[in-house]
C-alpha positions as a LaTeX table, in Angstrom:
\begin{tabular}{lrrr}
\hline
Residue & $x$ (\AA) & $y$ (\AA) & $z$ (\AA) \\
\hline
Unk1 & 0.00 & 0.00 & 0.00 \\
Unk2 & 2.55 & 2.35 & 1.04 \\
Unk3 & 4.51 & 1.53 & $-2.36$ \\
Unk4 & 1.78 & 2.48 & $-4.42$ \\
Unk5 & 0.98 & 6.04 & $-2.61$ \\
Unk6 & 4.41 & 6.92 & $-3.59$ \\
Unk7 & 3.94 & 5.80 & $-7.08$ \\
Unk8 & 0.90 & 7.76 & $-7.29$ \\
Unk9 & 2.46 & 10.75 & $-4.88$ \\
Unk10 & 4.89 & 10.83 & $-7.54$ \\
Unk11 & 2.97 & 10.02 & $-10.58$ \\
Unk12 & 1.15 & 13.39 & $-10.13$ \\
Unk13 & 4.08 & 15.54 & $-9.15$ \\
Unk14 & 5.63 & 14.69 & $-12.47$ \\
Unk15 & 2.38 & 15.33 & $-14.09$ \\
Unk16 & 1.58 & 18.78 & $-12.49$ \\
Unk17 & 5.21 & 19.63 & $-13.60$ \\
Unk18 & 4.96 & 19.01 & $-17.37$ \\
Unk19 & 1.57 & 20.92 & $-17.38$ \\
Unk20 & 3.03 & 23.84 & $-15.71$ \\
Unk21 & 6.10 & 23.60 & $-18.35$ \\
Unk22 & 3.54 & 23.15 & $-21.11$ \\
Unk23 & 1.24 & 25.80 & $-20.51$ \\
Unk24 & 4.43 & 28.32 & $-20.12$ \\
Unk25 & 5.48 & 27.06 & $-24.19$ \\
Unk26 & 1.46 & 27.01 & $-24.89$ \\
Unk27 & 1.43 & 31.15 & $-24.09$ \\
Unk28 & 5.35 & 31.64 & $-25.25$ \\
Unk29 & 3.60 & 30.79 & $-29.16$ \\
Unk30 & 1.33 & 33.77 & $-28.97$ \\
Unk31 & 2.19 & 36.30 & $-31.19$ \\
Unk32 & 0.04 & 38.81 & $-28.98$ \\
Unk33 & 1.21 & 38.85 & $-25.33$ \\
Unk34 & $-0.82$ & 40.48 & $-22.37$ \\
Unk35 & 1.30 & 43.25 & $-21.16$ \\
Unk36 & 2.87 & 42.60 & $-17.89$ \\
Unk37 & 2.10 & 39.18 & $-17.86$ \\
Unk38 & 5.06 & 38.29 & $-16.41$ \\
Unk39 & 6.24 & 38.39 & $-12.20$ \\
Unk40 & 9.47 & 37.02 & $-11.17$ \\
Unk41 & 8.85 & 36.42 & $-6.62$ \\
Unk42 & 11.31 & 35.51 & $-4.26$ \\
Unk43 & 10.71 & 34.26 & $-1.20$ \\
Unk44 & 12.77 & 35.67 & 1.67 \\
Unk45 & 12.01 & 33.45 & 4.46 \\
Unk46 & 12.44 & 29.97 & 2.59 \\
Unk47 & 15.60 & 29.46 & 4.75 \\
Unk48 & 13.58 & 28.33 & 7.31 \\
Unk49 & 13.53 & 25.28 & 6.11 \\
Unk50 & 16.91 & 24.88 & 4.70 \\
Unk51 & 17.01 & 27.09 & 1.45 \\
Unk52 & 18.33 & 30.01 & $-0.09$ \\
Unk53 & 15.35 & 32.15 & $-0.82$ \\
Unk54 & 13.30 & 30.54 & $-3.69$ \\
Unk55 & 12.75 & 32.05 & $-7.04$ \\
Unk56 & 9.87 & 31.54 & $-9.10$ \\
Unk57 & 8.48 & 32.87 & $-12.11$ \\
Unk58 & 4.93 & 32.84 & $-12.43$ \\
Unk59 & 3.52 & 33.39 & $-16.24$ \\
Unk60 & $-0.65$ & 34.35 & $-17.49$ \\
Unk61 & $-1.72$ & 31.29 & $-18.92$ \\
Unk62 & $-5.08$ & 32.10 & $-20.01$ \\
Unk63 & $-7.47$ & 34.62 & $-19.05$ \\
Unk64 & $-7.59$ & 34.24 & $-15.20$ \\
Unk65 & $-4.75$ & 31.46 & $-14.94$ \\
Unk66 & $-1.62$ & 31.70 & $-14.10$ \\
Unk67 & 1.27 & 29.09 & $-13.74$ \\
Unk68 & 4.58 & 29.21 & $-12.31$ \\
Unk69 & 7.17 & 27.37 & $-10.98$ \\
Unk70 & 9.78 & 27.76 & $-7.96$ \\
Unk71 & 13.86 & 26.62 & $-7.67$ \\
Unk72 & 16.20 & 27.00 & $-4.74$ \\
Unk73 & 19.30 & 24.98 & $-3.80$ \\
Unk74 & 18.61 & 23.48 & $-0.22$ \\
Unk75 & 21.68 & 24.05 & 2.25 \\
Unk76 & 20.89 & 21.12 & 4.82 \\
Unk77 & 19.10 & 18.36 & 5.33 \\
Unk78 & 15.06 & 18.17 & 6.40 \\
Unk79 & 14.28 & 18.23 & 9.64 \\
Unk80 & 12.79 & 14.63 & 10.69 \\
Unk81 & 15.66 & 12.71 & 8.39 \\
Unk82 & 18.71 & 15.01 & 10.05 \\
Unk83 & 16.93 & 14.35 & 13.50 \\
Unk84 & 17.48 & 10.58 & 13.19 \\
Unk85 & 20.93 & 10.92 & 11.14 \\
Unk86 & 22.47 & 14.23 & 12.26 \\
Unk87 & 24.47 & 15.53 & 9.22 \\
Unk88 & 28.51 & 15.41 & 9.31 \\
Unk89 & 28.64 & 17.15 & 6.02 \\
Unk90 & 25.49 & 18.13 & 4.16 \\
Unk91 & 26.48 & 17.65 & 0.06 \\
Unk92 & 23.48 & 19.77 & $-1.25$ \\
Unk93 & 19.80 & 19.18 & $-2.72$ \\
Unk94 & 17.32 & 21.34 & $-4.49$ \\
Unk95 & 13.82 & 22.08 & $-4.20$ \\
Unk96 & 11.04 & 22.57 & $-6.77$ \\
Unk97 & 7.65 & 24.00 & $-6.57$ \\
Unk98 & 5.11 & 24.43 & $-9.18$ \\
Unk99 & 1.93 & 26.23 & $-8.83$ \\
Unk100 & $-1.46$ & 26.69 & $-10.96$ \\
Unk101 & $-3.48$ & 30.47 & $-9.65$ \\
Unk102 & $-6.92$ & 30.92 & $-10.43$ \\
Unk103 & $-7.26$ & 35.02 & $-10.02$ \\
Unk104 & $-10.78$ & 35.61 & $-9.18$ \\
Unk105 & $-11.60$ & 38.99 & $-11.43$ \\
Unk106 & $-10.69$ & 38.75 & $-14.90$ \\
Unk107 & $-9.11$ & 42.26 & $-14.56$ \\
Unk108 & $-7.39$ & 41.51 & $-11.60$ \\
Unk109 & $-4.78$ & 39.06 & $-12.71$ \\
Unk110 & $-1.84$ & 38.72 & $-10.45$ \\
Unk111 & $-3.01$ & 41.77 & $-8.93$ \\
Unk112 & $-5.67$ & 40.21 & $-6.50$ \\
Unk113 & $-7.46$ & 37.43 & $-4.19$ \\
Unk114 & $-6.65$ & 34.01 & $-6.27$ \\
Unk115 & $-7.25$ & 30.30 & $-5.20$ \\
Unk116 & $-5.19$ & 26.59 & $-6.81$ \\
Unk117 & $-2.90$ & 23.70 & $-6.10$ \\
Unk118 & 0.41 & 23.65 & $-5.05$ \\
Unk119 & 3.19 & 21.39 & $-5.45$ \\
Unk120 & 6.67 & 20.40 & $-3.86$ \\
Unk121 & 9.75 & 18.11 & $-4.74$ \\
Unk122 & 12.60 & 18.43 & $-2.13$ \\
Unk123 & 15.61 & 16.20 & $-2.75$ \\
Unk124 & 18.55 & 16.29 & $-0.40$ \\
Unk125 & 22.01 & 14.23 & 0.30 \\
Unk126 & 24.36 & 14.20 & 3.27 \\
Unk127 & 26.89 & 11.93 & 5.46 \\
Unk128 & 26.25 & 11.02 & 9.05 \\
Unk129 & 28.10 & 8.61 & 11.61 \\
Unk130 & 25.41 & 8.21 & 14.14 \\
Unk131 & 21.69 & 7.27 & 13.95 \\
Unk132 & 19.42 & 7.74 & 16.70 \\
Unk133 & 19.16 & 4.37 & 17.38 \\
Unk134 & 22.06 & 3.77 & 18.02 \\
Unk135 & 22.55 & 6.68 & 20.77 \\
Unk136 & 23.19 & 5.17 & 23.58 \\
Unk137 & 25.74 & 2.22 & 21.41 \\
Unk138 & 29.17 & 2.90 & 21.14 \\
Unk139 & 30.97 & 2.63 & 18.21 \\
Unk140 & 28.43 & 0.78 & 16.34 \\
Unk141 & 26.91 & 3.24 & 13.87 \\
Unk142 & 29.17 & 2.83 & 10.84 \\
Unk143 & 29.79 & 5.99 & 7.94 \\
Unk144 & 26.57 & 7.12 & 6.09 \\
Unk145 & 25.36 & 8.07 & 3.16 \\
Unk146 & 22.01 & 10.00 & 3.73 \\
Unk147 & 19.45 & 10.70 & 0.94 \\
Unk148 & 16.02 & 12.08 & 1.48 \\
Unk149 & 13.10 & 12.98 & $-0.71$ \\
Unk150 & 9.81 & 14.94 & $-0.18$ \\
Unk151 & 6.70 & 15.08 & $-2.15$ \\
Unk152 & 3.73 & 17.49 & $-1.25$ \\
Unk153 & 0.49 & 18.18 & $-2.73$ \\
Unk154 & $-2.62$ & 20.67 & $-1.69$ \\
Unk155 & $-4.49$ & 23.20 & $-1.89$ \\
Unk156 & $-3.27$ & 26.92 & $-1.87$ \\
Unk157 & $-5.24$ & 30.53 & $-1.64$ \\
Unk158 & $-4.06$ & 34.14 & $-1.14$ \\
Unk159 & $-3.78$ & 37.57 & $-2.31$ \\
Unk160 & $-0.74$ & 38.94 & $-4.53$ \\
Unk161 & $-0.73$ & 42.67 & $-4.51$ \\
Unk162 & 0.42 & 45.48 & $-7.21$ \\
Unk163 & 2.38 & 48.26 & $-5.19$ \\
Unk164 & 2.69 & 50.49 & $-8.33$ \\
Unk165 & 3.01 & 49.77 & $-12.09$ \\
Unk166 & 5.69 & 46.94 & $-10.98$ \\
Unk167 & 6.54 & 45.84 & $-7.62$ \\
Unk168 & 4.77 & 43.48 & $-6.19$ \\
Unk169 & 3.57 & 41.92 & $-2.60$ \\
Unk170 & 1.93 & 38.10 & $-1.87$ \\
Unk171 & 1.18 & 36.25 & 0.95 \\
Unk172 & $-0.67$ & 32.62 & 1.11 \\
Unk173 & $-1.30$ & 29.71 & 2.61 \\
Unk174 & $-2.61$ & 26.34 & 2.15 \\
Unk175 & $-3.37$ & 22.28 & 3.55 \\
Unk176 & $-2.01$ & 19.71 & 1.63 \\
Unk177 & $-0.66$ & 16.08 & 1.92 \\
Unk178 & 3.31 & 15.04 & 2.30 \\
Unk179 & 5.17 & 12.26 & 1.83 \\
Unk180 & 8.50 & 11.32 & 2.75 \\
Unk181 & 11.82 & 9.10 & 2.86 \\
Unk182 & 15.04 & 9.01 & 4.24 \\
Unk183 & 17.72 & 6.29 & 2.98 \\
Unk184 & 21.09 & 5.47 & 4.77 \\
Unk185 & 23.18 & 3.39 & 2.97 \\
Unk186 & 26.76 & 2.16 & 4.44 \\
Unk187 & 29.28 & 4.85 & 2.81 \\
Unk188 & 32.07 & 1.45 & 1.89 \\
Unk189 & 29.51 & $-1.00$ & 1.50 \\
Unk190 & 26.23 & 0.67 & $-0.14$ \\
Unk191 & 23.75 & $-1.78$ & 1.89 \\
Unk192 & 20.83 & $-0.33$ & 3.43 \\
Unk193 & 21.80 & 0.45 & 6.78 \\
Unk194 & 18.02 & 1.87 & 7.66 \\
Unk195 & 15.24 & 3.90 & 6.25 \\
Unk196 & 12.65 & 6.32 & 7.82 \\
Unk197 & 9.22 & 7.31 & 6.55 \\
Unk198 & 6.75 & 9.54 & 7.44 \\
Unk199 & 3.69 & 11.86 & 6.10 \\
Unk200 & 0.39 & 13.81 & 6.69 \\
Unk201 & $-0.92$ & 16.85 & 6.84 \\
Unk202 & 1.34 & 19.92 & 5.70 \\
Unk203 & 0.16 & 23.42 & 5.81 \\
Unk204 & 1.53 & 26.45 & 3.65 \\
Unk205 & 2.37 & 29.93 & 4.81 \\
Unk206 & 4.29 & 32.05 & 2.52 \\
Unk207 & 5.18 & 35.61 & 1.93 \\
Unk208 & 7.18 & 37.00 & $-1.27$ \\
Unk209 & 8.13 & 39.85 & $-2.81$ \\
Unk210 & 8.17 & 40.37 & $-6.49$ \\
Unk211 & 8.65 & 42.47 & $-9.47$ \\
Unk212 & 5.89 & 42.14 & $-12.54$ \\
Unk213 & 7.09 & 42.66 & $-16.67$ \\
\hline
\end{tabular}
């Protein structure tokens, strides 16, 4: 069972994905633009959990639709998997969000109260010599290699505001559904050494500041 909700978890992220990436080529083939239909946000406070702040361009799709899609390196390792395999040296990951925004008034896009679904891939790798379990062992917790992955899927509202001809201001939130895995594999060896999984509810609070061309 558990196999098959990350098939499907991941299934649909990949699928959200290429119709975010489609429907930015889709619009790219019009001859006839809508002015400004462009907004480039970062998010300052992503480094709460482990980022630089994320960048993401979001793009009018089709009349009140927009679509856009957020990148940012990820500096160490997720909370619950660094918790049960602290990090020695954390060798990097990335993280990926893609969006769909439904803008309520038709003359209000990306200037107004909108409503979608949100997505999340967050992919991280690090070494570790000590697992949780083995806390109170000596000695017995050989070299690591740590990988983790996180999907997450929801539901997303908010309000992006126009301060001006340009600058922008938006804040959301959301509920959606996570999933999760952490791998440690012996660094000489490459067996499984353990594995931790988790999931449920994740809520969304973000704020970001942006610039709209």
């Amino acid at each position: 069972m558990e196999s098959l909700l990350n098939k499907i978890t991941k299934k649909a992220f990949f699928i959200f994905t290429i119709i975010t990436l489609v429907s930015f080529y889709a619009l790219g083939q019009k001859k006839n633009g809508t002015p400004h239909s462009n907004i480039i946000n970062i998010s300052p406070f992503t480094f709460l959990k482990g980022q630089i702040p994320m960048v993401h361009f979001e793009r009018v799709v089709y009349g009140n639709l927009t679509a856009s899609i957020g990148v940012a390196p990820i500096l160490f390792g997720p909370l619950i998997g660094s918790l049960v395999f602290p990090p020695d040296k954390f060798n990097g990951g990335i993280a990926v969000d893609p969006e769909l925004r439904w803008y309520a008034k038709s003359d209000k896009v990306m200037d107004g109260f909108y409503f979608g679904f949100y997505n999340s891939y967050r992919s991280s790798k690090w070494e570790s010599s000590v697992s949780a379990k083995d806390i109170f062992k000596v000695n017995t917790t050989p070299d690591l290699k740590v990988s983790s992955t996180k999907l997450i899927g929801g539901i997303h509202f908010g309000t992006q505001r126009m301060l001006g001809e340009h600058f922008a201001v938006d804040v959301n939130g959301g509920i959606g559904f996570s999933r999760s895995k952490t791998f440690a594999k012996e660094y000489s060896s490459q067996k499984l050494y353990d594995k931790t999984t988790g999931g449920g509810v994740n809520l969304k609070l973000g704020i970001s500041l942006g610039w709209r061309f």
